[in-house]
N, C-alpha and C positions, 0 to 999 in steps of 0.2 A: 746478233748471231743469225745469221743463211737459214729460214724456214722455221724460224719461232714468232711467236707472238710475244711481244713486250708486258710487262704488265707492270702498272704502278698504283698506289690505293687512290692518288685522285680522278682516274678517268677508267677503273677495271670495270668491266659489267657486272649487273647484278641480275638474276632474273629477276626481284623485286621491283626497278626500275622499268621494266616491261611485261608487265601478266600478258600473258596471252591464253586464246583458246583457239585451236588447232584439230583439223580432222584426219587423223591415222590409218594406218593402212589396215585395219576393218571394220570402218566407216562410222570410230566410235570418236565423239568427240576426246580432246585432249586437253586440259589443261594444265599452263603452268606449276598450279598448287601442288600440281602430282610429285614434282621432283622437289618439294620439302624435305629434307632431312637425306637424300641422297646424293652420293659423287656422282657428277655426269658427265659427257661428253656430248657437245654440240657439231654440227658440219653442215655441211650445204651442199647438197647434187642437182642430178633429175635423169630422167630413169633413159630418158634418149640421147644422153650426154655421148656424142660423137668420141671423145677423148677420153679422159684419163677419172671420169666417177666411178667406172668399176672398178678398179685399183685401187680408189680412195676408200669403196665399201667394202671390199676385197679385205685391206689391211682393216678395218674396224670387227667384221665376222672373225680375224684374226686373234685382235685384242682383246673383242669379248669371250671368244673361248681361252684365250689364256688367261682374261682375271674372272673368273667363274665368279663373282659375285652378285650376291642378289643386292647389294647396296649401291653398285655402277650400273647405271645406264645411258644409251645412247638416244640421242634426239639428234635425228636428219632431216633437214627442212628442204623439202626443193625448193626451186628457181625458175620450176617452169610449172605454178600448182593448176592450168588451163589443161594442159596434155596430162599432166602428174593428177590421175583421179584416184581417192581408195584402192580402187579394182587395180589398177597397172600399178599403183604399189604395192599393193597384195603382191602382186604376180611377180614384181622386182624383189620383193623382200624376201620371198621363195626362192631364190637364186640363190640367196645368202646363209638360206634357213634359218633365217631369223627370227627368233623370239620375241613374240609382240610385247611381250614382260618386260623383256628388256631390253627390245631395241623399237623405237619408233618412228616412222616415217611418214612424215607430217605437208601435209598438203594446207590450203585455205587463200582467203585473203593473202595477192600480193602484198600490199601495203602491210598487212599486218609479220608477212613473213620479210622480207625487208626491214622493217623499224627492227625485230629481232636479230635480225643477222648485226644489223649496225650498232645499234643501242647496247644489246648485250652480248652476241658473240663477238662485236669490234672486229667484224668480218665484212666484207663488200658483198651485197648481194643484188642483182638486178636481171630480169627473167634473160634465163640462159646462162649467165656470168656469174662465177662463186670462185670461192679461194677452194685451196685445195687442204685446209688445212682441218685438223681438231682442235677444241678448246676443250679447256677443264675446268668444272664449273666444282665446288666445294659444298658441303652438308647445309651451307648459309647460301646457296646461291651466286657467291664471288667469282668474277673469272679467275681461275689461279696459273693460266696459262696455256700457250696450245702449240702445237710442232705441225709443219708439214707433214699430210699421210701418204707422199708418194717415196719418202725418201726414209730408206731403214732405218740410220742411225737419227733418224727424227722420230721415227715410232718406236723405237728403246728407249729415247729421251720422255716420252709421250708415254708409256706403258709405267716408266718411273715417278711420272709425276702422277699417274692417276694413283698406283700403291703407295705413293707418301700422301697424299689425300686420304685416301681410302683406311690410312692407319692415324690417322689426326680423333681427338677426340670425340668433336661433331659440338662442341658446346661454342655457341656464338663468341666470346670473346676468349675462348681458348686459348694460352699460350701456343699451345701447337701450330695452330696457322698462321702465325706470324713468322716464324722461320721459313717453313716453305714456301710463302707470299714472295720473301725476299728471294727465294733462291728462283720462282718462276722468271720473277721479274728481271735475271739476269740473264 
């Protein structure tokens, strides 16, 4: 399907598979640990993005005011963390009025923001170059799937899968996530 991310249990991301630690847009570090036990949403911009990032963050400030939950959050990684400082993410995430609670905008190490995009969002990242898409990460860290965020009926499809996540147990080998595993992956 036109603007999803496939997903199958032998090659899905797991944040386990890549801990990272990351610096946010106010200038606190960030680590993976932090999204233990939370739905998340992963993407990739940067804040001078010529094109279509503010559309991608557009629709995400979107999504998170419409799933008002303090158990989903978003993690945006640039692609350009050289120009992309704390400061100009402050200032970018202010556009969004974004809450650092629950949305992060994560600068550091290329290398280490790269091996993340590829290893666990199973997104292309390379400074400047990023998909335009969301993923959705599970209570266990799982990719459980991601939609194009430029395209509507990709962000309905994308706002559905984070509330059947977001309604799953949370217990690691839960029945619950293995239906919607199935249903991402088609």
């Amino acid at each position: 399907m036109a603007g999803k991310v496939e997903v199958d249990e032998e090659s899905a991301g797991n944040i386990a598979d890549t801990p990272f630690t990351l610096t946010d847009q106010t200038g606190a570090e960030f680590g993976s640990q932090a999204l233990a036990g939370k739905v998340w949403m992963g993407a990739i911009f940067f804040s001078n993005c010529p094109g279509p990032c503010f559309r991608e963050n557009q629709a995400i400030a979107d999504i998170l005011k419409e799933i008002d939950d303090p158990e989903f959050v978003v993690v945006s990684l640039t692609c350009d963390p050289v120009n992309d400082t704390p400061d100009v993410l402050r200032r970018y995430a202010d556009r969004f009025s974004a809450d650092p609670a629950r949305w992060k905008f994560l600068t550091g190490d290329m290398k280490v923001i790269s091996d993340v995009g590829l290893k666990t969002f199973k997104l292309p990242v390379e400074v400047g170059v990023h998909s335009e898409r969301g993923v959705v990460f599970d209570r266990q860290g799982r990719l459980r799937g991601g939609y194009h965020l430029l395209q509507q009926d990709r962000v309905n499809e994308l706002k559905k899968l984070i509330r059947e996540v977001l309604a799953e147990d949370g217990t690691p080998t839960g029945e619950a996530a293995q239906p919607a595993a199935a249903e991402a992956a088609r």
